[in-house]
N, C-alpha and C positions, 0 to 999 in steps of 0.2 A: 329562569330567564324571561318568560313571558311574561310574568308577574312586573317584571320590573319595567319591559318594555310596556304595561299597560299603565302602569303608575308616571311614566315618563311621557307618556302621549296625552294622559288625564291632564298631567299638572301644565306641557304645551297648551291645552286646548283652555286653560284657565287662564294664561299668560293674559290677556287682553281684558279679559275683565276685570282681573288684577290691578292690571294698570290704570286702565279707567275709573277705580273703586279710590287709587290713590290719588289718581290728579282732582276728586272731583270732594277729596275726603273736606270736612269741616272746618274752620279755622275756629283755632283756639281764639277763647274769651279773652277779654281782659283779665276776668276772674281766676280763669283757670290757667292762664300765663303767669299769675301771680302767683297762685298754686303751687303751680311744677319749682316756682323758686322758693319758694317757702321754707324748702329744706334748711337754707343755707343761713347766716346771719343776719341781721340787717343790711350791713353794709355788701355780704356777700348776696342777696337779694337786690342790691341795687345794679350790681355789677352785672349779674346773671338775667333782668330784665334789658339791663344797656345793651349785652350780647343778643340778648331775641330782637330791639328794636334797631340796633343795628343791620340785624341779619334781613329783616322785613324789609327795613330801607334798595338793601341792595335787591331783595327779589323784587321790589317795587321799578327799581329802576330798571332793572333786564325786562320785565311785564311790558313798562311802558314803552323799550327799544323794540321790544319783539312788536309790542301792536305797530309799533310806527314802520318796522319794514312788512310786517303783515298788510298794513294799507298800500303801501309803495307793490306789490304784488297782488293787489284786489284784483279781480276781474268785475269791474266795473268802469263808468264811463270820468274819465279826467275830471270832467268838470266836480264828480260826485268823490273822489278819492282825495281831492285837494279840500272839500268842504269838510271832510269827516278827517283827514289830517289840522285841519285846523280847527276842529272842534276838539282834537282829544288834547292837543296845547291846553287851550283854556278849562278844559275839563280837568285836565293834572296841574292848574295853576290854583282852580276853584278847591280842588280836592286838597291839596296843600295845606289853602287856609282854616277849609271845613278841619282838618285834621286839628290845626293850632289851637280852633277853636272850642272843639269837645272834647281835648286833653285837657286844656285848662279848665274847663268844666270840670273832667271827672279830677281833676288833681285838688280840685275844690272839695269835693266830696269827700276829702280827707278828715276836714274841719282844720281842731285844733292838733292835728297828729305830731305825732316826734318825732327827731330822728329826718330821715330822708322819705315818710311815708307819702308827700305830696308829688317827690320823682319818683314814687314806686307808681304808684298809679296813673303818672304822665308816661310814663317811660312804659306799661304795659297798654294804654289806651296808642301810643301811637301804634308800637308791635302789630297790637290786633286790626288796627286799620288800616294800616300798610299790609298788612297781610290778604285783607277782604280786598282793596283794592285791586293787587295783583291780579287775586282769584276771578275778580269782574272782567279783569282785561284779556286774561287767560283765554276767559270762555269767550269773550266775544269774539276774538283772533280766530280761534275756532271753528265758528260759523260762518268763517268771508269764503266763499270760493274764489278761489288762486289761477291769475292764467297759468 
């Protein structure tokens, strides 16, 4: 019984770093988003990256609702909490386009591929940058002290 009661207080006392190990863990590559679909077919590799940059999209969009009630609750002065709401607007408008514009890069980098190879690698470059984004907003949300 103490045995288990010590294994039960160890694995408590790891809970936190755990969590923190997961919020802070790496985002997947383009590459290796390509990767994990790789299993499947072509076609089912096109569908299984739609799924990741779908799913991105939507963590993108909760990141960028949390920072904005994250500011709305800064402990900071009006005037500084209205500037920095109005810079993450144009930061998620700029970010947008930067997105459109280095997936059609990397979708370039296909060449002359066949098949759906040029949505594989758009559809895994957005994923992974929607993904990184989130993660930036994440952390910074993070850092605001809260009244």
């Amino acid at each position: 019984m103490r045995a288990i009661k010590r294994i039960c207080f160890g694995l408590a006392a790891c809970l936190p770093t755990m969590a923190l190990a997961a919020s802070t863990a790496p985002v997947a590559s383009e590459r290796a988003l390509r990767e994990e679909c790789s299993a499947f077919s072509q076609a089912g590799m096109r569908d299984c990256l739609a799924e990741k940059a779908e799913a991105s999209q939507k963590a993108l969009r909760r990141a960028e609702e949390k920072m904005a009630g994250t500011l709305s609750k800064w402990d900071e002065d009006d005037k500084y909490v209205n500037q920095a709401k109005a810079r993450l607007v144009a930061s998620n408008k700029k970010f947008a386009k930067y997105r459109e514009t280095q997936c059609e890069f990397a979708a370039s980098l296909s060449g002359g591929g066949a098949g759906s190879a040029r949505e594989v690698r758009s559809l895994a470059c957005v994923a992974e940058l929607n993904n990184r984004r989130a993660q930036q907003l994440r952390d910074a949300a993070s850092d605001l002290p809260l009244k």
